[in-house]
N, C-alpha and C positions, 0 to 999 in steps of 0.2 A: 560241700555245702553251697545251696543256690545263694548269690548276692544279690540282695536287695537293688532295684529296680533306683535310679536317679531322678529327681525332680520331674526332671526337661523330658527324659525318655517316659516317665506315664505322661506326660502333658502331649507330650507328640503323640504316645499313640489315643489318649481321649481326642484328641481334635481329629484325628484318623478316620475312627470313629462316629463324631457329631458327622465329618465329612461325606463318609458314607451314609449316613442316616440322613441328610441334608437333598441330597440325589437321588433319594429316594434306592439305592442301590440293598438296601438288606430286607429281605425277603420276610413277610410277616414272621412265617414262621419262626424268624431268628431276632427278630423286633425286641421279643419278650428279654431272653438273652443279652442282646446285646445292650438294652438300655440299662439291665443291672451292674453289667460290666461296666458301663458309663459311668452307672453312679459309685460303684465301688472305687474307680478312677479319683472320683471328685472329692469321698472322703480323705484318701490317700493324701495327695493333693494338700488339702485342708487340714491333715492334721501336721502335713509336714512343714506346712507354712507356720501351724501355730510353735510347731515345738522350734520353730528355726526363730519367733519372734519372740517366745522365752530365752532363748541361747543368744541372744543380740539386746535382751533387754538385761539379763544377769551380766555379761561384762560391763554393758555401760553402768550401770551400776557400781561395780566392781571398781572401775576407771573413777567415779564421780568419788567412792569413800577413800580412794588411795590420794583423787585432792583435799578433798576435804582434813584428811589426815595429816596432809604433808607432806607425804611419801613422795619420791623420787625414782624411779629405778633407771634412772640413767647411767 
């Protein structure tokens, strides 16, 4: 089974990408293409940020009721 793709590796290759498209290097023909690819990029991207900012906001959380509670786990 293919593994899903890391952060940093779609960000490298969107900025690849913009890069090429930036230089004028992708050929109309492939314009169309390539900018869908872009933006499928940027949802990726965007949703990995959100879910990584519910999983950062659910421990703190987590941490804030175990003081609240008085909890210890040391």
């Amino acid at each position: 089974m293919k593994k899903a793709k890391g952060y940093s590796e779609v960000l490298q290759e969107l900025e690849g990408l913009l890069d090429r498209m930036n230089r004028g290097e992708i050929p109309i023909d492939e314009l169309e293409e390539t900018v869908r690819s872009a933006a499928g990029k940027i949802r990726i991207l965007k949703e990995r940020l959100k879910a990584t900012e519910a999983e950062i906001t659910k421990v703190l959380r987590e941490i804030e009721e175990e003081t609240d509670s008085g909890g210890d786990d040391r």
